[in-house]
BAFI-3210 file (N, C-alpha, C; in Angstrom, 3 decimals, decimal comma, padded with zeros to 6 digits):
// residues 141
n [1|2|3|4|5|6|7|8|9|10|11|12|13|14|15|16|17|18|19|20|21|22|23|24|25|26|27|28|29|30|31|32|33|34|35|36|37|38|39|40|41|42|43|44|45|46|47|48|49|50|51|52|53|54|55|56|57|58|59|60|61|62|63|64|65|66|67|68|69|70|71|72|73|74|75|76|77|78|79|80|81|82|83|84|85|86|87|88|89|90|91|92|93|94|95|96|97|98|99|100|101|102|103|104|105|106|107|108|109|110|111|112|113|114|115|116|117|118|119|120|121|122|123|124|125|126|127|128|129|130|131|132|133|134|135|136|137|138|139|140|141]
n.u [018,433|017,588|015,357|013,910|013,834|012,504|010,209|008,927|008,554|006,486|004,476|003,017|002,010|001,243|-001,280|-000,259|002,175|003,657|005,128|006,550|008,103|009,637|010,590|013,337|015,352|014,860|011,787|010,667|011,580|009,510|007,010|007,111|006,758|004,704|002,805|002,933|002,081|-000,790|-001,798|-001,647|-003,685|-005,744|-005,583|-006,517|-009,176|-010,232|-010,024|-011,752|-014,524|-014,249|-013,249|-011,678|-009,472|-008,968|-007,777|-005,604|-004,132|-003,400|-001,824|000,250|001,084|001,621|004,017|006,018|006,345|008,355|009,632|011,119|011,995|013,998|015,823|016,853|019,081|021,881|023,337|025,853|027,177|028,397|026,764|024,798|022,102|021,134|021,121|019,681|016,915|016,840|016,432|014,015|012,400|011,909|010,711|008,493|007,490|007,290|005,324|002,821|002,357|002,049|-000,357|-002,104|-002,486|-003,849|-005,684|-005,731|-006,230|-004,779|-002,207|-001,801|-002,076|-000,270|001,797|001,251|001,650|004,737|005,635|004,705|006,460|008,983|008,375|008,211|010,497|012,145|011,134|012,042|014,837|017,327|017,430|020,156|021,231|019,732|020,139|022,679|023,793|022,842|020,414|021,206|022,293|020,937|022,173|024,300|027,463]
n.v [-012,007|-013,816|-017,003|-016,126|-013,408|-013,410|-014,643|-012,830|-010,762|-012,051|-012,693|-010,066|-009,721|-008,735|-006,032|-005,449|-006,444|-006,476|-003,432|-004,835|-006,234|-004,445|-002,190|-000,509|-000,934|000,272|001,367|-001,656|-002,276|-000,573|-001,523|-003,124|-002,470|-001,258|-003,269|-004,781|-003,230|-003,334|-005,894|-005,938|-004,014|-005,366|-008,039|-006,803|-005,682|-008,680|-009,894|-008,167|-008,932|-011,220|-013,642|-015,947|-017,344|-016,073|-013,794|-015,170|-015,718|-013,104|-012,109|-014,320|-013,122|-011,217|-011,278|-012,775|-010,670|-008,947|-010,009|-010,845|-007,835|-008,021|-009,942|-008,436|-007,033|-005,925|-008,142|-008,219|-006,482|-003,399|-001,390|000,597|001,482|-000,558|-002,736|-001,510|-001,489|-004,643|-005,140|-004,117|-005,294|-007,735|-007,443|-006,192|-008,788|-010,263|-009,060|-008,999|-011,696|-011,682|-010,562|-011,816|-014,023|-013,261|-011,774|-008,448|-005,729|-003,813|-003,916|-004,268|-002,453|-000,784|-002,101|-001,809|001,549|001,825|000,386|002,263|004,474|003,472|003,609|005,875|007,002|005,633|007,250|009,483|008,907|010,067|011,218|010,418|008,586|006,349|005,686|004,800|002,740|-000,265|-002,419|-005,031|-008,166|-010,943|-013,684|-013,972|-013,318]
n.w [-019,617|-016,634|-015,649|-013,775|-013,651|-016,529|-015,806|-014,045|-015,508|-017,482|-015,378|-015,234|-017,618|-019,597|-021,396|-024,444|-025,655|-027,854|-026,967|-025,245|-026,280|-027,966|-025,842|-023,559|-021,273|-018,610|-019,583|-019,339|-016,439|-015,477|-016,189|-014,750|-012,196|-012,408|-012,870|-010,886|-008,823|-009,930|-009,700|-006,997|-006,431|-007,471|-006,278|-003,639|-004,452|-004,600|-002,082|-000,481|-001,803|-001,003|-002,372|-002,380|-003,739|-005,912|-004,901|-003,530|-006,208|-007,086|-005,691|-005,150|-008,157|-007,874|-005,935|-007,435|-009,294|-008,148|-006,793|-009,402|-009,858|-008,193|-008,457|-010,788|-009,574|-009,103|-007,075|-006,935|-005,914|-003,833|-003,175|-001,729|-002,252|-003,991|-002,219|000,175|-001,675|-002,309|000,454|000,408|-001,250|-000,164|002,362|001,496|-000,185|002,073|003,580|001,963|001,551|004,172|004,634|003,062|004,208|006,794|005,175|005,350|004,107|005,076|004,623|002,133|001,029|002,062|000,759|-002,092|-001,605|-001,070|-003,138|-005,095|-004,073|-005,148|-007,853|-008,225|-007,837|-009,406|-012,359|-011,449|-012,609|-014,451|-018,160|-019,323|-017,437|-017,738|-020,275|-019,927|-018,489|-018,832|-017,700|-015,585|-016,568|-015,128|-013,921|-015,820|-016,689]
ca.u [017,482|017,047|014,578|013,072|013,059|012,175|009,450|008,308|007,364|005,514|003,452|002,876|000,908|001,150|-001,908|000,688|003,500|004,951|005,698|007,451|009,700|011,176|010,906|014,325|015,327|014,213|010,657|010,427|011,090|008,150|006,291|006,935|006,835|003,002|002,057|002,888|001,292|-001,911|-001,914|-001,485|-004,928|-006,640|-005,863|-007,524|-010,392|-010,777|-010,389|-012,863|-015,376|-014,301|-012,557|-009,748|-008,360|-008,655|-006,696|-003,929|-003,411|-002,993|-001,098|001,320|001,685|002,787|005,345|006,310|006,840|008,818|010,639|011,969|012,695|014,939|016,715|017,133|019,402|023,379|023,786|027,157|027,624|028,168|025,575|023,909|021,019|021,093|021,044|018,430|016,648|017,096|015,667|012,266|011,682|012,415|009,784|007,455|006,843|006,959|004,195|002,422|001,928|000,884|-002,082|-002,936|-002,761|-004,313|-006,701|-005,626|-005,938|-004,387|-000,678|-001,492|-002,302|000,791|003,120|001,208|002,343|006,048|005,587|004,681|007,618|009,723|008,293|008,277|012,241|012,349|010,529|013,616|016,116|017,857|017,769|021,261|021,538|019,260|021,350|024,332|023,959|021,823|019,890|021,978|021,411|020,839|022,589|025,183|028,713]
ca.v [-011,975|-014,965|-017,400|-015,374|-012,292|-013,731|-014,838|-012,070|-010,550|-013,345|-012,220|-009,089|-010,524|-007,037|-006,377|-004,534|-007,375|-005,483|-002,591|-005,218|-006,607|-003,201|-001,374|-000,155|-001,996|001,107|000,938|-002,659|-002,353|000,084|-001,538|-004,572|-001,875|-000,727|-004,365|-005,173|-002,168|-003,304|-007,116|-005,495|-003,744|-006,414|-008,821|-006,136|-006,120|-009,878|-009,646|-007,323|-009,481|-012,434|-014,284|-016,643|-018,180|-015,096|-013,287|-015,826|-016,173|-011,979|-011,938|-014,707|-012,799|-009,400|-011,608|-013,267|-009,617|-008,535|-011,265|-010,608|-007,401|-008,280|-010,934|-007,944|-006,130|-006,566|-008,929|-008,665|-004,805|-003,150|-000,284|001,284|001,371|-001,832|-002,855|-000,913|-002,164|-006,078|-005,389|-003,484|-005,877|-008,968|-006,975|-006,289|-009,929|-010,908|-008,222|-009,826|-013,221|-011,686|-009,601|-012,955|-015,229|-012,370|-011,201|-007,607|-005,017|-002,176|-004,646|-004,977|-000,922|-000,460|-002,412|-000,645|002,728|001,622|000,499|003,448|005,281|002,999|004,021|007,860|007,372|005,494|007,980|010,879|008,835|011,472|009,978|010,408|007,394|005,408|005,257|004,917|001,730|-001,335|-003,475|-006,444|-009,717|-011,381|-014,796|-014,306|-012,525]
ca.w [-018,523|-016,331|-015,587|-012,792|-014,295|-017,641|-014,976|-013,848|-016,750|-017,577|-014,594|-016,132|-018,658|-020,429|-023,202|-025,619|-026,312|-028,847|-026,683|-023,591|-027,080|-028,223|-024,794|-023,029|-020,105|-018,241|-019,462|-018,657|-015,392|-015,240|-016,354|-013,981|-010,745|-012,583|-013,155|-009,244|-008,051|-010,409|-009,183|-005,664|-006,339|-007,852|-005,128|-002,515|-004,913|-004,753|-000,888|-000,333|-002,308|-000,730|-003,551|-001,730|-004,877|-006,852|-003,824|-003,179|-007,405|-007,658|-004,254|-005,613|-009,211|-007,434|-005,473|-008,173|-010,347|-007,080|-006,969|-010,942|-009,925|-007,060|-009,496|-011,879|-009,361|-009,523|-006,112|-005,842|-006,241|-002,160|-003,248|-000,450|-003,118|-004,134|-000,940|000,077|-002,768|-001,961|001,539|000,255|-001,544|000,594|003,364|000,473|-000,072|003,254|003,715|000,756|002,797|005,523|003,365|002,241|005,608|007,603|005,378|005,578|003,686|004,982|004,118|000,303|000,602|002,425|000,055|-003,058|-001,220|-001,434|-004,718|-005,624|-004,112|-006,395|-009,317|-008,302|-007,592|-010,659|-012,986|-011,788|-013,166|-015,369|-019,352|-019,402|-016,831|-018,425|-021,447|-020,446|-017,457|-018,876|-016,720|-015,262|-017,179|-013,994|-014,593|-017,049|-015,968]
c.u [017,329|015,947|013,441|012,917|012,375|010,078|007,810|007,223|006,232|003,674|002,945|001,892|000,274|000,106|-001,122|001,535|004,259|005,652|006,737|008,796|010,455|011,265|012,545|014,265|014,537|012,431|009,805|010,482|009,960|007,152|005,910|006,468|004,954|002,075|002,116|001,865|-000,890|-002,571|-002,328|-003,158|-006,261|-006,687|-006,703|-009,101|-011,238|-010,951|-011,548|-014,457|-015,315|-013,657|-011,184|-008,916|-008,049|-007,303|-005,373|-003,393|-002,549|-001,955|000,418|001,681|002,668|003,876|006,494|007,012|007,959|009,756|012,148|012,737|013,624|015,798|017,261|018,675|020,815|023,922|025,006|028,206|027,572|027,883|024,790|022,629|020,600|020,457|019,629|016,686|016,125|016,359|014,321|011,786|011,507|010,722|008,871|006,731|006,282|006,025|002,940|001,729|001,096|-000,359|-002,651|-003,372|-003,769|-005,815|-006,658|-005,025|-005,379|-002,515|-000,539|-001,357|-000,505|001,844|002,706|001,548|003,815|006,168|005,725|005,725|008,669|010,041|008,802|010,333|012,806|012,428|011,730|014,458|016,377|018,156|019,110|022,268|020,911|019,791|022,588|024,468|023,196|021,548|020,271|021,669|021,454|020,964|023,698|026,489|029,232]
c.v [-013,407|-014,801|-016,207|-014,216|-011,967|-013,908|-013,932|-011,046|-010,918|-012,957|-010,931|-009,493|-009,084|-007,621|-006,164|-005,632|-007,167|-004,325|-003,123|-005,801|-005,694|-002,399|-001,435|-000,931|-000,881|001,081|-000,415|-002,711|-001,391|-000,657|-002,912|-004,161|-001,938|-002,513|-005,320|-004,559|-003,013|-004,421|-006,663|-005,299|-004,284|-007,480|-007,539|-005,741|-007,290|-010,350|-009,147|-008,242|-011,162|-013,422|-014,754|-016,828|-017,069|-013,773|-014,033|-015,592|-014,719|-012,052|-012,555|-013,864|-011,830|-010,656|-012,277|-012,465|-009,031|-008,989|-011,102|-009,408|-006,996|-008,973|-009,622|-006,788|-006,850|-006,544|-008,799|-007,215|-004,556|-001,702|-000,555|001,087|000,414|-002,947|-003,007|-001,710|-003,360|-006,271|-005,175|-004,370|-007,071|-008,433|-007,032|-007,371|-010,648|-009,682|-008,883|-010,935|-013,202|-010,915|-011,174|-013,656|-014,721|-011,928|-009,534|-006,732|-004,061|-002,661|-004,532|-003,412|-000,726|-001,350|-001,918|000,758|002,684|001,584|001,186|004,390|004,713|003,762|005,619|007,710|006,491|006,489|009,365|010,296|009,896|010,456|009,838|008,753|006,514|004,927|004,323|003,624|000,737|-001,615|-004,707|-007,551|-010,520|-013,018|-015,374|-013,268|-012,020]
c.w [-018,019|-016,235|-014,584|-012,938|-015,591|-016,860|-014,745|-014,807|-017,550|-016,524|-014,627|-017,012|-019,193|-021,321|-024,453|-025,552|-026,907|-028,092|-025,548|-024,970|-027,827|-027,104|-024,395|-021,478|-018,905|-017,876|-019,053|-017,670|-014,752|-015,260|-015,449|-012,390|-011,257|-012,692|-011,809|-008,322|-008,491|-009,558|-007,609|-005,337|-006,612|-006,841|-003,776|-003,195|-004,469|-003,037|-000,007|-000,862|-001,714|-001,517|-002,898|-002,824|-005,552|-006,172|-003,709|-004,836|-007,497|-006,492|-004,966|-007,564|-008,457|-006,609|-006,438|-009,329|-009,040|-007,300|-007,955|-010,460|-009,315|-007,726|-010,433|-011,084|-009,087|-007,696|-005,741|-005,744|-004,259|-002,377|-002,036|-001,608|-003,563|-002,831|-000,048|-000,519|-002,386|-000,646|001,677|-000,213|-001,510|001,595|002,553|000,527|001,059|003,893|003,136|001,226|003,382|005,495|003,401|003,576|006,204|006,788|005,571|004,434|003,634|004,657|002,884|000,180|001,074|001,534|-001,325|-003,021|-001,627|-002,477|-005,906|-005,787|-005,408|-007,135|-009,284|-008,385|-009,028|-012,283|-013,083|-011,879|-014,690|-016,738|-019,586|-019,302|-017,527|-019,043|-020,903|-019,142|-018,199|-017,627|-016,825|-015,849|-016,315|-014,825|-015,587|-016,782|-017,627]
res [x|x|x|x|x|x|x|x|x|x|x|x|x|x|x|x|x|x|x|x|x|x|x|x|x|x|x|x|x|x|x|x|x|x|x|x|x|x|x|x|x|x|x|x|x|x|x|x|x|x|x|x|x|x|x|x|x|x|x|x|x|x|x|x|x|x|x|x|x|x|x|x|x|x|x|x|x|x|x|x|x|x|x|x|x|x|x|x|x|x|x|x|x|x|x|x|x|x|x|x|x|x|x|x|x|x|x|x|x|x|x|x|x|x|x|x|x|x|x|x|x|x|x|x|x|x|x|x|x|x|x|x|x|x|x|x|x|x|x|x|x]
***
């Protein structure tokens, strides 16, 4: 795992620790889509209340777990999915920003919606696949 998706997880800042060092690469990235989505909701918390610093810090984690799991995806593959992929979550961030600059909540809601889809299109991967593909060690050929 590189730095930046070593990163990301980091921004995660899971309570369980033990379950992010025997999890499946699978469940890790769950748990990095649920720990984006969370940040997502916690910065429109801290918005709502007024909280700048507490807004820009959650704002920059979720871009920052985004980020990882854009690093985690195999760059030099010419997957339509991949692809795909690389652009959601390029817009995502640059959604992200503009939540923060703006002040707008209905951006952080709308990139926790996507988010969401993710996970849902995550969640029907068949265990079969799981198995049988790792997750890219982004960094190391």
């Amino acid at each position: 795992m590189n730095s930046l998706a070593q990163s990301a997880l980091s921004q995660y800042q899971a309570t369980d620790n033990s379950a992010i060092a025997f999890a499946n690469p699978h469940v890790l990235i769950l748990k990095l889509i649920d720990g984006a989505i969370e940040r997502i909701y916690q910065a429109k918390g801290a918005m709502q209340q007024g909280d700048t610093g507490a807004k820009g810090k959650l704002i920059g984690k979720a871009i920052g777990i985004i980020s990882g799991l854009d690093a985690c995806l195999d760059s030099d593959s010419d997957n339509e999915l991949v692809n795909n992929l690389e652009a959601i979550y390029e817009y995502m961030n640059m959604r992200l920003l503009e939540a923060s600059a703006e002040d707008n909540i209905g951006k952080l809601e709308e990139v926790a919606r996507l988010m969401g889809e993710i996970r849902t299109g995550w969640l029907q991967i068949p265990d079969d696949l799981k198995k049988s593909r790792p997750v890219k060690a982004v960094g190391k050929e």
